[in-house]
N, C-alpha and C positions, 0 to 999 in steps of 0.2 A: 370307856369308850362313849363318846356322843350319840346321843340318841337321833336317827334319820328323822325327818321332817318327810310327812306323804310328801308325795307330789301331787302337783295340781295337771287336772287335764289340760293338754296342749291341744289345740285346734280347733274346730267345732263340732258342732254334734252329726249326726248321722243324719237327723231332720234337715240341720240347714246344709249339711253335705250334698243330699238328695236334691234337695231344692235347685240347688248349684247346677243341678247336673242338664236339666231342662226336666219340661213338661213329659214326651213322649216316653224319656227314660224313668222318669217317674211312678207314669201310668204302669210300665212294664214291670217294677220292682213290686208294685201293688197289686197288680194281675197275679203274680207270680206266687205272693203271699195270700194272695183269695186261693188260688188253685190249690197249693200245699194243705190248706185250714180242711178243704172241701176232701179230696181225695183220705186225708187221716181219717175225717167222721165219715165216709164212706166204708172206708175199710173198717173201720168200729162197726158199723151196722151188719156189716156182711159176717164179721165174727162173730158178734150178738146173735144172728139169725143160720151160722153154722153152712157158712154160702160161699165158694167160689168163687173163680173166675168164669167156671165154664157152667157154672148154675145162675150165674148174673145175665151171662150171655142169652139163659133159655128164658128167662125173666123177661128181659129187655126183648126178646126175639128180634135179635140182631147180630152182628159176627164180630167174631174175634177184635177183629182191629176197631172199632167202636167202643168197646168193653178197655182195650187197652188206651185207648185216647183218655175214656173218660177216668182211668187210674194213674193216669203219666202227669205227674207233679208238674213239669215240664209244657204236657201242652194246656194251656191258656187257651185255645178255642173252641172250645165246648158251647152249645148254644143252652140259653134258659128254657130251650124245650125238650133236651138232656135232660137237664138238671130235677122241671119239672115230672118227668116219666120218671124218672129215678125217684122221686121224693114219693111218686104215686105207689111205684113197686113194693117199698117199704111202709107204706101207710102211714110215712112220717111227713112233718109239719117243715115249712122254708118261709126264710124269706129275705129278703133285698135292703139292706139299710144304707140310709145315706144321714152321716153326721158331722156338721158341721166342725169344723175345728177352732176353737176362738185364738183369732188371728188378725193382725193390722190389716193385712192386706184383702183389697176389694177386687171382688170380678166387675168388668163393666157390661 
C-alpha cells in the first residue's frame, strides 16, 4: 500500500481570518479572551485562599449579581475599578500590557 502524503493546510490562518472579519469583531474575540484568562486566575485565587462566591461577595461588600458579573467568562464589561478592588482583596499584584505585534501594517 502507498504511503499518504500529510496534507497541507487549506486556507488561512485564524490571524488573517480575524483580520478579515473587521476591527469591532476583532476587539470582541480579544475581550472575550482577556475575560476567560481573568475569571480562571480569579477562581485560582479564590481556591488558593479557600473562598466562595458568597465570601467574595462579603469581601467585595457587594451583591450577588456583581460577584456573578465579575465570574461570567461572558461578560466583557467589568470596569478596571473591579478589577483593581479585587487585585486589592487579594493582596495580589495586576497589570495592563500593550504589545506591539511586528506587523506591515501601520496605524495613521
Amino acid at each position: 500500500m502507498k504511503a499518504r502524503k500529510p496534507l497541507k493546510a487549506v486556507g488561512s490562518s485564524f490571524d488573517s481570518w480575524l483580520a478579515e472579519q473587521g476591527d469591532s469583531f476583532k476587539a470582541d474575540v480579544i475581550a472575550g479572551a482577556m475575560k476567560r484568562q481573568f475569571v480562571m486566575e480569579l477562581r485560582a485565587m479564590m481556591k488558593a485562599n479557600g473562598l466562595g462566591v458568597n465570601g467574595l461577595q462579603k469581601l467585595l461588600r457587594t451583591g450577588p449579581s456583581q460577584v456573578q458579573r465579575l465570574l461570567d467568562p461572558e461578560d466583557v464589561g467589568i470596569s478596571l475599578k473591579s478589577i483593581a478592588k479585587l487585585l486589592a482583596v487579594f493582596g495580589a499584584a495586576g497589570q495592563i500590557s500593550v504589545e506591539p505585534r511586528h506587523s506591515k501594517k501601520r496605524v495613521a
